[in-house]
C-alpha angles and dihedrals in degrees: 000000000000096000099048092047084058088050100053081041088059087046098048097044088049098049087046129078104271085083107130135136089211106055141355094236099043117124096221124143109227086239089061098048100039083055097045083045089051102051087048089056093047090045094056097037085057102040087064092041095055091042093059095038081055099052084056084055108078138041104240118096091205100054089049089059078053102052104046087053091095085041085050088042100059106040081053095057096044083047093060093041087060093046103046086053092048095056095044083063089060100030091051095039084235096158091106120118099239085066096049093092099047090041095052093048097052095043100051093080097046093042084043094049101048092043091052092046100047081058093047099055093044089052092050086043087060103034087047094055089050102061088039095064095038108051115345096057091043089048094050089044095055090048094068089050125090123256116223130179137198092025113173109203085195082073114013115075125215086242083063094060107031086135094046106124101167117029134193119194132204115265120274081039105136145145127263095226093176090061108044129126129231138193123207111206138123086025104299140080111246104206127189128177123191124253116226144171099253097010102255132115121200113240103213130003127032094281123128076020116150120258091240088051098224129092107228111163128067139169111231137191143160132250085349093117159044126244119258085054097237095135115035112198110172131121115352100334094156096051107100092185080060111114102131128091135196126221104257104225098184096123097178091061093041090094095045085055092053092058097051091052089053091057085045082055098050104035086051090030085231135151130247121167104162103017107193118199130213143166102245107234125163088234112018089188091061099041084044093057092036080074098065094039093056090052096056092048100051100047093050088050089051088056095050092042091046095057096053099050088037090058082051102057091036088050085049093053091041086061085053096061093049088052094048087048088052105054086046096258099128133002138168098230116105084026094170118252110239123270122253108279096024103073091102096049088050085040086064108023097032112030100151093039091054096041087049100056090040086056086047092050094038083065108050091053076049096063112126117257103222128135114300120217115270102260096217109216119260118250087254086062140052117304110251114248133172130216138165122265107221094207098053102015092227126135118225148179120237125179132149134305092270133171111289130242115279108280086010129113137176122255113228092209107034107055111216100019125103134213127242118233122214114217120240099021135105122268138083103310097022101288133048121257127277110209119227094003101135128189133232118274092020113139128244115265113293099036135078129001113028096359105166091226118138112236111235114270085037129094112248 
């Protein structure tokens, strides 16, 4: 009877509004403190996502390093956390049942937020990089490449430019995509067009040929034709403002260009001694500057996106845990209280778990001392019996040395009073004795439970 009322009490102060993972007396709604749970979660998950998706953004090793310190920091401190928490279970013995509730309540926030935020920064590694190899790399790489306008490929050879990184070309300056070269190998067509001033390439013969006699520019692309290169459809091939190109930097693909370029020369019986090779644009500096702008949007989007959905997932697994509270799974009643040399490490790595089992503790010393009910003896036992005592006048109850009340004891010094036990803590019932610590409903001294009063028919 006594066990299942403490039950329903456990169920009643939990669905009530005193649930709070900070303290025991705070007048907190469970809606309240599962939100405010959840946005710390989604700050910090986001706060190491967007540090290690920072640390992808610029160019400099060694402000990279700078910036995925907060991302290192965090996932640190929720480490030790873990693992504080881990070895209190060790250190405190604390691998009992009756610590299983209060355990896996206390541990479902540290355990969510290092779990949410280990996705968080692997998903920030791998998007970073992406963005890294397809537009900041390229960006950063351009920029150290020289600019270069009005470039007529009839007079300027490829040997000339082997640093260009952004080109523009003089106006009627176009591609021949009806007469291009292509190269199948590693699983993809490699396709280049020459670039030419007009936009046609002679057929036969060296006429239309350029005045330094070699062909030297080319528009390239990936998977964007047919072998045999009859209809070119890279970049921006139906652009006809289009007369820019962009260094491709693509240097895995920079052999397989060069074969291509060598079947365009053979199949037109052409010349080509420095082929360069560009992504044809209509205004290489803005598309140059579009990459770094799409970087930084879409990292800034991905951070917005990332804390909504986070605070989802953190308010869902908050409702777990109610559920889990309600049908008597976890709870943070009994939390043990840390064993001796470890109070500092709680004090720092488990606050509110610490606080929480010192408020526990600080009410139950603070249980009120009035008369306990007369406990009458078992038939097994000695029948009760009163009588008054001459020196005090007082009438008492005396019975046998029986088994206490649940979480009782009796005192050795003091007849008559009990000891509270902590829970979750060592000693003979679970928690060491309070002196002097006396429950509600226990007798004065001299009544009750261990009254030293002789029964009638015994010597005193």
């Amino acid at each position: 009877m006594w066990e299942g009322n403490l039950k329903q009490d456990e169920r009643q102060f939990l669905s009530g509004s005193n649930v709070s993972l900070k303290v025991l007396t705070q007048k907190e709604s469970p809606a309240y403190v599962m939100m405010f749970r959840a946005l710390g979660v989604s700050a910090k998950c986001c706060l190491v996502f967007a540090s290690i998706l920072a640390a992808w953004m610029v160019q400099w090793w060694w402000l990279s390093i700078i910036m995925a310190i907060p991302a290192f920091l965090m996932l640190l401190w929720l480490t030790l956390v873990i693992l504080v928490f881990v070895a209190s279970i060790f250190v405190g013995h604390f691998q009992k049942r009756c610590y299983h509730k209060p355990l896996l309540f206390w541990a479902w926030l540290p355990c969510l937020t290092l779990s949410l935020c280990l996705f968080c920064g692997f998903l920030a590694f791998f998007f970073g990089r992406y963005i890294w190899e397809s537009s900041l790399s390229p960006y950063h790489q351009l920029g150290h490449l020289q600019a270069y306008r009005g470039i007529d490929t009839d007079i300027a050879l490829g040997s000339q430019l082997m640093d260009a990184g952004l080109v523009d070309f003089v106006p009627f300056t176009q591609i021949d995509r009806s007469r291009g070269g292509c190269f199948v190998g590693a699983g993809n067509t490699y396709c280049v067009s020459p670039i030419l001033k007009g936009g046609q390439l002679h057929a036969s013969g060296t006429g239309g040929s350029p005045r330094a006699g070699s062909y030297d520019y080319f528009a390239v692309g990936i998977n964007c034709c047919v072998c045999p290169n009859i209809d070119f459809r890279c970049g921006e091939w139906n652009n006809p403002a289009a007369v820019g190109g962009i260094r491709s930097l693509d240097y895995a693909a920079r052999p397989f260009f060069r074969l291509a370029v060598e079947d365009w020369s053979a199949s037109y019986n052409k010349v080509s001694n420095h082929p360069l090779f560009f992504e044809w644009t209509q205004d290489p500096r803005a598309t140059w500057h579009q990459m770094f702008e799409w970087s930084t949007a879409i990292a800034m989007i991905s951070v917005v996106v990332l804390f909504p959905l986070v605070f989802t997932v953190a308010l869902g697994m908050g409702k777990v845990l109610q559920m889990l509270i309600h049908h008597d799974y976890a709870s943070p009643l009994n939390t043990p209280y840390p064993a001796a040399g470890t109070e500092k490490a709680w004090a720092w790595f488990l606050p509110d778990m610490l606080y929480f089992a010192e408020e526990e503790r600080r009410q139950l010393l603070g249980l009120p001392e009035e008369p306990a009910p007369w406990y009458p003896r078992s038939e097994h036992g000695a029948t009760h019996a009163s009588r008054a005592m001459p020196e005090s006048g007082v009438a008492a109850h005396s019975h046998d040395d029986g088994p206490s009340p649940p979480g009782m004891m009796h005192h050795p010094s003091q007849p008559g009073a009990f000891s509270v036990r902590l829970p979750g803590t060592p000693g003979a019932l679970g928690g060491p004795l309070i002196p002097g610590a006396v429950p509600h409903g226990t007798p004065p001294p001299g009544h009750g439970y261990g009254a030293a009063t002789p029964m009638p028919g015994r010597p005193a």
